[in-house]
C-alpha positions as CSV (number, residue, x, y, z in Angstrom):
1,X,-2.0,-0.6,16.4
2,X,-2.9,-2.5,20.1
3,X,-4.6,0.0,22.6
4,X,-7.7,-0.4,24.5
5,X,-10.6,1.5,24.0
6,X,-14.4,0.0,25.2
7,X,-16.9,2.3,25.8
8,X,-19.3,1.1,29.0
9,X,-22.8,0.1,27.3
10,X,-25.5,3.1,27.9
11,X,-28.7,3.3,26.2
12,X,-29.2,3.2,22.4
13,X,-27.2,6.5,21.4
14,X,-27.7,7.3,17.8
15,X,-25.2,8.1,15.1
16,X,-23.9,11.6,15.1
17,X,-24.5,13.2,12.2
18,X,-21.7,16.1,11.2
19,X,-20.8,18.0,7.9
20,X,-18.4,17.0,6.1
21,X,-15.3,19.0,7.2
22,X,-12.8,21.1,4.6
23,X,-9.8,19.6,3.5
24,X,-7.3,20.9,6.9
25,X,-10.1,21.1,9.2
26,X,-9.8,19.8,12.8
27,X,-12.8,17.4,14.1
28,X,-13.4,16.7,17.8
29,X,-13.9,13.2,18.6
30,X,-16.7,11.5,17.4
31,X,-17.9,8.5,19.2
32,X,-20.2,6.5,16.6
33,X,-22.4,3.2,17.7
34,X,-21.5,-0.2,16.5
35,X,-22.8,-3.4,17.0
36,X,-20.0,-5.1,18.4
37,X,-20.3,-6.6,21.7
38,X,-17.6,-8.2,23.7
39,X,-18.1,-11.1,26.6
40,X,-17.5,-8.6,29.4
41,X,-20.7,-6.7,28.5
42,X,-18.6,-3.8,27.2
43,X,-19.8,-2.3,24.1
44,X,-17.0,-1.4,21.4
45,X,-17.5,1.9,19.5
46,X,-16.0,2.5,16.6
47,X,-14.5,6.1,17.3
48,X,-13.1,8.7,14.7
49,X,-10.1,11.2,15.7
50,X,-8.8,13.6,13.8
51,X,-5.8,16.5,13.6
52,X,-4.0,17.0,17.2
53,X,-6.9,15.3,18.9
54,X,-5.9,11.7,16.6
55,X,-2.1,12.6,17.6
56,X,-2.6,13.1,21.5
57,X,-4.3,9.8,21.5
58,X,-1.7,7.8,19.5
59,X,0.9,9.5,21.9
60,X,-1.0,8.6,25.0
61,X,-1.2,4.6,24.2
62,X,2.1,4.7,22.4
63,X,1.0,2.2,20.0
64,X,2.9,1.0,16.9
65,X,3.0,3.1,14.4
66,X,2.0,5.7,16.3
67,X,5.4,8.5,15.3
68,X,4.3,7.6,11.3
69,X,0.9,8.4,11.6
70,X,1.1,11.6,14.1
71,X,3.0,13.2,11.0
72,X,0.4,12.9,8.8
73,X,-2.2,14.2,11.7
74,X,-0.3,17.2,12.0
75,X,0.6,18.3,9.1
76,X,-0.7,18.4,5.3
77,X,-0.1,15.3,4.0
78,X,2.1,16.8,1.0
79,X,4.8,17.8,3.7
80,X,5.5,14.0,3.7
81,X,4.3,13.0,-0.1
82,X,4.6,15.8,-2.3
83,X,1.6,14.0,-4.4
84,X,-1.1,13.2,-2.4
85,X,-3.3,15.7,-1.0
86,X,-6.0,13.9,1.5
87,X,-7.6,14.2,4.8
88,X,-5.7,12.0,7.1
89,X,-7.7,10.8,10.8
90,X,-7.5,7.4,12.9
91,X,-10.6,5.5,13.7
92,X,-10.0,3.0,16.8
93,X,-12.1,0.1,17.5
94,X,-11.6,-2.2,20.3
95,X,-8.3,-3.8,20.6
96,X,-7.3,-1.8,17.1
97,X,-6.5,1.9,16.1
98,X,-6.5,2.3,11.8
99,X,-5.0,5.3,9.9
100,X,-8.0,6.5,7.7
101,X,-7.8,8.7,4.9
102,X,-10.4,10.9,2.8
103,X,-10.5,11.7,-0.5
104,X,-12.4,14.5,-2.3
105,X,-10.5,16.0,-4.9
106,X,-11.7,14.9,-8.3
107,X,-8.0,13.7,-9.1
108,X,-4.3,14.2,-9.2
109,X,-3.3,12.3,-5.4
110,X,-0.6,9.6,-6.5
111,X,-2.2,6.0,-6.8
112,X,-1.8,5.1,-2.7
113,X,-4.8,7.4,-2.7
114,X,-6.4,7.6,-6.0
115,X,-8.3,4.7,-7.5
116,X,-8.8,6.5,-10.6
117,X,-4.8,6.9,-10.5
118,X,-4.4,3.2,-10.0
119,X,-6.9,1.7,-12.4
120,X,-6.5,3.9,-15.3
121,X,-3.5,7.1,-15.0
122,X,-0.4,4.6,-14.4
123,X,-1.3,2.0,-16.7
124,X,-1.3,4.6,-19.5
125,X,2.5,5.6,-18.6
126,X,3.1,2.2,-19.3
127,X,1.2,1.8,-22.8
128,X,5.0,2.0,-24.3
129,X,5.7,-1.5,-23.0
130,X,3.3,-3.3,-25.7
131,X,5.2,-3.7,-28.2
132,X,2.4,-3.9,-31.0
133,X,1.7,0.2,-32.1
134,X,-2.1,-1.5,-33.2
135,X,-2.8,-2.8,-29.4
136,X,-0.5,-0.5,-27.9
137,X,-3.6,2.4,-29.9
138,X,-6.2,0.0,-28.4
139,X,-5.5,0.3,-24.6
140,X,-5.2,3.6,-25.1
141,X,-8.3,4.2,-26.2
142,X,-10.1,1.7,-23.9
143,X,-8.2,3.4,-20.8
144,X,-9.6,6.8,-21.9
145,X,-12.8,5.4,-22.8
146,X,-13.3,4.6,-19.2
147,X,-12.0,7.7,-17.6
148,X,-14.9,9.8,-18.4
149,X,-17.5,7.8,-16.9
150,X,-15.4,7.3,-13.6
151,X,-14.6,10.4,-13.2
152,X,-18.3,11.6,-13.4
153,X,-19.2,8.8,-11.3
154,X,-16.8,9.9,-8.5
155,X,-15.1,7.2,-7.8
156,X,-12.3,9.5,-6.0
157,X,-14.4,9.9,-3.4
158,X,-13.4,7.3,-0.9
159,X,-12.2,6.8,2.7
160,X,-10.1,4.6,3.1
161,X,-9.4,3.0,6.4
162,X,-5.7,0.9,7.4
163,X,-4.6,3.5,4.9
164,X,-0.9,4.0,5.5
165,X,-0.2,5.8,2.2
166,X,2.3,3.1,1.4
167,X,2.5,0.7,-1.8
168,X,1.2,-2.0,0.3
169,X,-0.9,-1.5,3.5
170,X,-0.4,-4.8,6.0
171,X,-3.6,-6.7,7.1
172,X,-3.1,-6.1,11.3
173,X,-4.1,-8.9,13.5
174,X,-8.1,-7.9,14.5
175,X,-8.7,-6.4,11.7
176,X,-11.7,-8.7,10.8
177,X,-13.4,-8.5,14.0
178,X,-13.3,-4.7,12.9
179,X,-15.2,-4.8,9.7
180,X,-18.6,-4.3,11.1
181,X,-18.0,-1.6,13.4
182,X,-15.3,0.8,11.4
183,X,-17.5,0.3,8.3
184,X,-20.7,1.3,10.3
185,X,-19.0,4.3,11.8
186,X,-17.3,5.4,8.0
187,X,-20.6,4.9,6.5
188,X,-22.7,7.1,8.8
189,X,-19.9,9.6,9.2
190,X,-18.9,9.9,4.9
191,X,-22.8,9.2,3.3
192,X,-21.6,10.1,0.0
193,X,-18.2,8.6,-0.2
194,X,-17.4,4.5,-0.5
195,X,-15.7,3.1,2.0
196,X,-12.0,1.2,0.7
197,X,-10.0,-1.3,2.3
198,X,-6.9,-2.1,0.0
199,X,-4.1,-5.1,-0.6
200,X,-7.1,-7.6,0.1
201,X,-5.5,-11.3,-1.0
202,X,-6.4,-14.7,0.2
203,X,-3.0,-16.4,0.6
204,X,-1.6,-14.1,3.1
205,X,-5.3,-13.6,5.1
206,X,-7.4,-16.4,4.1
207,X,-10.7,-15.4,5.9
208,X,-10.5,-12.1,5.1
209,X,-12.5,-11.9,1.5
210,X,-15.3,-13.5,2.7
211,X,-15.9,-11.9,5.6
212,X,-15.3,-8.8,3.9
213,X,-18.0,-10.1,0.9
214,X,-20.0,-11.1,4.1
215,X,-20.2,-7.8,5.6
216,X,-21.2,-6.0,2.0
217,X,-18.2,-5.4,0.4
218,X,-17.3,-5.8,-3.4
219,X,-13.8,-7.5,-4.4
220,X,-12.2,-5.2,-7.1
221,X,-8.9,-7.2,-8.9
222,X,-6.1,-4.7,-7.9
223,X,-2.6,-6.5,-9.0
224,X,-0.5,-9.4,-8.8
225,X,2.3,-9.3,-5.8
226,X,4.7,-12.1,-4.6
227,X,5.2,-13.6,-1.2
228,X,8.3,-14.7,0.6
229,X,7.9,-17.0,3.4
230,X,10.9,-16.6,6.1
231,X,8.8,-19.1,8.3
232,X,9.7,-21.8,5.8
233,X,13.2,-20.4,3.5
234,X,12.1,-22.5,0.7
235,X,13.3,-19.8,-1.6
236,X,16.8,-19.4,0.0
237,X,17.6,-23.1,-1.5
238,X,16.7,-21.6,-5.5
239,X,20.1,-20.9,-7.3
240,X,19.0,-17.5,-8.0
241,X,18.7,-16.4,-4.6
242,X,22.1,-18.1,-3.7
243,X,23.5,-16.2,-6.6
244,X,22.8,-13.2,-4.9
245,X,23.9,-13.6,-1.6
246,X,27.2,-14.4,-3.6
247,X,27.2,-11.2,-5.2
248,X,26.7,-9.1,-2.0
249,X,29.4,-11.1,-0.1
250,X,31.7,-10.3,-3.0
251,X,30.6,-6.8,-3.5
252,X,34.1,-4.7,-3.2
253,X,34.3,-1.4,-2.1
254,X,30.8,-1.5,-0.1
255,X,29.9,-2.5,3.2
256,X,26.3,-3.3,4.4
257,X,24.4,-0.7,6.8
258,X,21.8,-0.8,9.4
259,X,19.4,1.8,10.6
260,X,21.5,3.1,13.1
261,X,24.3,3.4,10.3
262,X,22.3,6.2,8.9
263,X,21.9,10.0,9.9
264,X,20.7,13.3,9.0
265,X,23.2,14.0,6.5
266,X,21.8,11.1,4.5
267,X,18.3,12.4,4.4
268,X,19.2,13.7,1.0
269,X,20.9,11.1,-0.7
270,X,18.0,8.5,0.2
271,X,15.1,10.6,-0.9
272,X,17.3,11.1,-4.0
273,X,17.5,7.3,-4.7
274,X,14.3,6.6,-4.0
275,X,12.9,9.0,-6.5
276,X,16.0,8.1,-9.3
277,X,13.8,4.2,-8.7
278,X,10.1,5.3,-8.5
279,X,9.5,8.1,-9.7
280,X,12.6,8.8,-12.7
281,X,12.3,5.0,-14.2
282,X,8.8,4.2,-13.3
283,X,6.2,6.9,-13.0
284,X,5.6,9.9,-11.3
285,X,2.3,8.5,-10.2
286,X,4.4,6.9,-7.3
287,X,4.2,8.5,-3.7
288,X,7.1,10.8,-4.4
289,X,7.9,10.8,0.0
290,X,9.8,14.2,0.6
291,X,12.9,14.6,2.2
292,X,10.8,15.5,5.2
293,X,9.6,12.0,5.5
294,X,12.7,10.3,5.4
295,X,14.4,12.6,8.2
296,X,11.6,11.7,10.3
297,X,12.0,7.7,8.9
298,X,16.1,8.2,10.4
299,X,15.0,9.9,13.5
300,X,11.6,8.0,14.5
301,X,12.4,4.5,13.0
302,X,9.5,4.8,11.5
303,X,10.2,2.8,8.7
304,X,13.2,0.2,9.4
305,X,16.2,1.2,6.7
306,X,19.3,-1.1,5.5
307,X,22.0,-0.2,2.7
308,X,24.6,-0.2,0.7
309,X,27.7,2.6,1.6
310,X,30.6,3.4,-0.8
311,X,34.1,3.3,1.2
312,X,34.1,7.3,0.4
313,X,30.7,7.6,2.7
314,X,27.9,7.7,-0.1
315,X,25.1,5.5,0.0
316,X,23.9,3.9,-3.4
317,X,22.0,1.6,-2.6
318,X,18.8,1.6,0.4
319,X,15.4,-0.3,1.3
320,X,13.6,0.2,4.2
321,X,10.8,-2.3,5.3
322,X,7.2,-1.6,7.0
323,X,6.4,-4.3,9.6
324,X,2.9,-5.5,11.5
325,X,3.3,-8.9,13.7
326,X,4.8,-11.4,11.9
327,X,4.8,-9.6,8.0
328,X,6.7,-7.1,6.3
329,X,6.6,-4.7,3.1
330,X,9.4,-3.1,1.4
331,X,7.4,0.4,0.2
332,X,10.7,1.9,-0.1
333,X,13.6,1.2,-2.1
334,X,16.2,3.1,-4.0
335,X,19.6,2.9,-5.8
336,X,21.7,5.0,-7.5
337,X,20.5,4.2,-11.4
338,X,23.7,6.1,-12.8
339,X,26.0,3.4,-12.0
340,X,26.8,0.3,-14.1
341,X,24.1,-2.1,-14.1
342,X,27.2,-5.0,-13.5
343,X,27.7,-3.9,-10.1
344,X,24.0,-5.4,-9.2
345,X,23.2,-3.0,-6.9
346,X,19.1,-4.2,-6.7
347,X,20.2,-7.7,-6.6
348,X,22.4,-7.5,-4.0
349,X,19.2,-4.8,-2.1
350,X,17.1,-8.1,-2.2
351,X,19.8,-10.4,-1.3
352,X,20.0,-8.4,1.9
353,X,16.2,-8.2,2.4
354,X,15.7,-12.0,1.7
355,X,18.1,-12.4,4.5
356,X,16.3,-10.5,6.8
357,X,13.0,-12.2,6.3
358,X,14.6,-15.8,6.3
359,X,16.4,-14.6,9.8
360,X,12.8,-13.1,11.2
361,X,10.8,-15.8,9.8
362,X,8.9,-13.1,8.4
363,X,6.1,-13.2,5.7
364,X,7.1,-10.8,2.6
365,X,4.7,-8.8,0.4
366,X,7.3,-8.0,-1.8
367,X,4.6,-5.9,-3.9
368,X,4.2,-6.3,-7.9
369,X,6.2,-5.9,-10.8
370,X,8.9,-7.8,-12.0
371,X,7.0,-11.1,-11.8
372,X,10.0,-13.4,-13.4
373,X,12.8,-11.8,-11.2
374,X,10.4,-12.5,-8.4
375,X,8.9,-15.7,-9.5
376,X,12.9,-17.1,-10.2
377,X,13.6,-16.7,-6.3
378,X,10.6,-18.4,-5.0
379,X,8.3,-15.5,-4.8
380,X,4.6,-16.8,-4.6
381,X,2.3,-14.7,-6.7
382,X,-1.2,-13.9,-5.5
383,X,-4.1,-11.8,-7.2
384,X,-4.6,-8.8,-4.7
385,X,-8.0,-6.9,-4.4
386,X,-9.6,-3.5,-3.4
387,X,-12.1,-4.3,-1.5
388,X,-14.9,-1.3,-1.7
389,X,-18.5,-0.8,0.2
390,X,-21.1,1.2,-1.6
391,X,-24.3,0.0,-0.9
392,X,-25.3,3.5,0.9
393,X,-24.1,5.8,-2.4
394,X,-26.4,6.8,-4.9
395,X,-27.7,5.4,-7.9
396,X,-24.5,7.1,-10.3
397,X,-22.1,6.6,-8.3
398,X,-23.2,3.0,-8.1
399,X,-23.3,2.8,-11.7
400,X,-19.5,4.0,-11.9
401,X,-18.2,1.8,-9.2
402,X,-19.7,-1.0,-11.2
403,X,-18.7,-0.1,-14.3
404,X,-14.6,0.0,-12.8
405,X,-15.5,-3.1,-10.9
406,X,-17.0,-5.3,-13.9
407,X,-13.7,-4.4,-16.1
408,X,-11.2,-4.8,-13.1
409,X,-12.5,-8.7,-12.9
410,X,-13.2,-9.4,-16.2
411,X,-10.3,-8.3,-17.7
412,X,-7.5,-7.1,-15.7
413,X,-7.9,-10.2,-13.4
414,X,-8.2,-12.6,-16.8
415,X,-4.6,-10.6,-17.7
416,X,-3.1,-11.1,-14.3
417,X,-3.8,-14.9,-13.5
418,X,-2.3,-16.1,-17.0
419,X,0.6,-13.6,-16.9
420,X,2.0,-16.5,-14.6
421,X,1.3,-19.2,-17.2
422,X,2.7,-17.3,-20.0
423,X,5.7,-16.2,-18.4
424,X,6.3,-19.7,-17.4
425,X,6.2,-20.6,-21.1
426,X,8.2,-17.9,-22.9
427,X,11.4,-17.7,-23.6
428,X,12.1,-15.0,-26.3
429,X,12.8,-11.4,-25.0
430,X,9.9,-10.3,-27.2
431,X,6.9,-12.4,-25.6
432,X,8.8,-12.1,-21.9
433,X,8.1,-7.9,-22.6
434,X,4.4,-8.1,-23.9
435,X,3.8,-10.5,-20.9
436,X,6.0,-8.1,-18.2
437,X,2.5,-5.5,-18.9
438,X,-0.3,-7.6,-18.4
439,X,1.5,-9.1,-15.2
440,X,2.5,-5.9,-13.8
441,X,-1.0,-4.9,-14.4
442,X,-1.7,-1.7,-11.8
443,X,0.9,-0.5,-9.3
């Protein structure tokens, strides 16, 4: 989010040192020192906002984003996912505003927000995918062996900064050049909590793991995701993908939608869809976004929406994409799961987003999950990583950070870079299923 705000250097001012405040509590501004320098001999502060204060500056530089993010200022963040309880702020440096978000609650927040939900919670609604009862028991009792120790360890207590609550957070041009500074500022302003940075990979943002490494920061492996390049349409040449666009051109009885296409009255129906996708046929460990946030989605365009609408007016089928410069994210997506699976309602969804990033020239982090649907029309996969700073916590919660660290690389990483190979090389419906779970890995 562009907006200007140096400070004039002044002599050495030190860190302002605050309690922690309760979970709805509104903070004053809080300028914090950082190293940062710019060639005009004006000195960049990291500064934290919070509440109305965080929402009158974000209306004040109109930046983009700005109408998502003053929601969440405003209001509890369970007005706009009914999961997630957290403190919700903005920290701006330089050229570069970031939503932030803090986490004390011992657990319960959907995964977006819960690292304890992420690593260990969804992957046990998912044990029923290993076919094998003997290592389906196993997991199981590796997962729960872990739980303990992290839980007593803390590692719930984060804030996390370009936190947009989303499945996938977009890396914003600048946000390198604001490693130093924001972590400096979250450090001295959360002492006891580790400071996150999530949906780390090296393929859309190569510079951005070491310099995050540089600056202190551990690599955690989070989950494989797929990339679509628009800039280059290789994947709108693979006969899958041209399958697809067949099937929405033929698609009888619907007609494709744009944001404007949509109003009030199909607040309803969209939350509705979303949730029959996430939260019915996946886990309730999704964000489960309320009908709140998608009336404000319609009427802000805060997230951009497409569909599919029935000739009698309903819409079964809906996406809506998240976009920073030149990349997009599709954190939301829906159909209606009742109808026959023949009428290839998701297919034709990604059909219609595939377009839209081959037409933008867009860069697609089309999340994780279904690796070989992805993988067949030219989806790139990537390992993606939580990247996590705790070199200012103490010595247990040190111990449980590296404890979740140490099994995230050694073992889910090992499970996710050979998914790829495996898949590759299976063809039965049995070894395609026991491989679908170690690629999908966490959400």
């Amino acid at each position: 989010m562009p907006a200007i705000e140096c400070i004039p250097m002044e002599a050495s001012i030190s860190p302002i040192s605050l309690p922690e405040p309760t979970e709805r509590e509104v903070v004053r501004d809080v300028a914090i020192e950082a190293k940062d320098v710019d060639t005009s001999g004006v000195e960049c502060r990291a500064r934290l906002l919070y509440g109305h204060d965080g929402a009158r500056w974000l209306r004040s530089h109109a930046v983009p984003g700005s109408a998502y993010w003053q929601g969440f200022l405003e209001h509890d963040s369970s007005e706009w996912v009914a999961n997630i309880r957290t403190t919700t702020g903005l920290i701006v440096h330089g050229a570069n505003a970031y939503p932030i978000t803090i986490d004390w609650a011992p657990e319960g927040n959907a995964y977006p927000s819960s690292l304890l939900a992420q690593y260990i919670d969804y992957p046990l609604t998912e044990l029923d995918l290993i076919d094998s009862p003997l290592r389906r028991l196993g997991a199981w009792l590796v997962l729960k062996g872990f739980r303990l120790p992290l839980l007593l360890g803390q590692v719930e207590r984060t804030v996390q900064w370009n936190s947009w609550l989303l499945s996938t957070n977009l890396i914003p041009a600048g946000l390198v050049d604001s490693i130093p500074a924001v972590t400096e500022a979250l450090v001295s302003r959360y002492p006891s909590h580790a400071v996150l940075l999530k949906n780390v990979n090296a393929l859309e943002h190569p510079h951005l793991p070491d310099a995050l490494t540089e600056a202190g920061y551990e690599l955690f492996a989070s989950r494989q995701v797929y990339l679509f390049d628009g800039r280059v349409r290789s994947f709108a040449s693979r006969s899958d993908v041209r399958r697809d666009y067949r099937l929405l051109q033929q698609l009888q009885d619907y007609r494709q939608i744009e944001h404007h296409d949509f109003s009030s009255m199909d607040a309803e129906r969209v939350t509705s869809l979303y949730q029959q996708l996430y939260l019915d046929k996946h886990s309730r460990l999704n964000p489960q976004y309320t009908q709140r946030f998608v009336q404000g989605m319609i009427q802000n365009r805060t997230l951009e929406l497409r569909g599919l609408r029935h000739t009698s007016g309903r819409i079964d089928g809906v996406f809506a994409c998240f976009r920073s410069g030149g990349s997009s994210s599709t954190p939301f997506i829906g159909y209606d799961t009742s109808l026959p699976q023949s009428l290839g309602l998701y297919r034709s969804l990604v059909a219609m987003m595939l377009e839209r990033v081959a037409e933008g020239g867009l860069l697609l982090n089309y999340s994780s999950g279904a690796g070989e649907f992805k993988r067949r029309r030219g989806g790139v996969p990537t390992i993606e990583y939580n990247a996590v700073y705790t070199k200012h916590l103490g010595v247990h919660q040190k111990a449980a950070f590296r404890l979740l660290r140490n099994a995230a690389n050694r073992f889910g990483r090992r499970f996710l870079e050979v998914s790829v190979v495996l898949t590759d090389l299976s063809h039965s419906p049995g070894a395609k299923r026991e491989v679908t779970f170690r690629e999908r890995g966490w959400p």
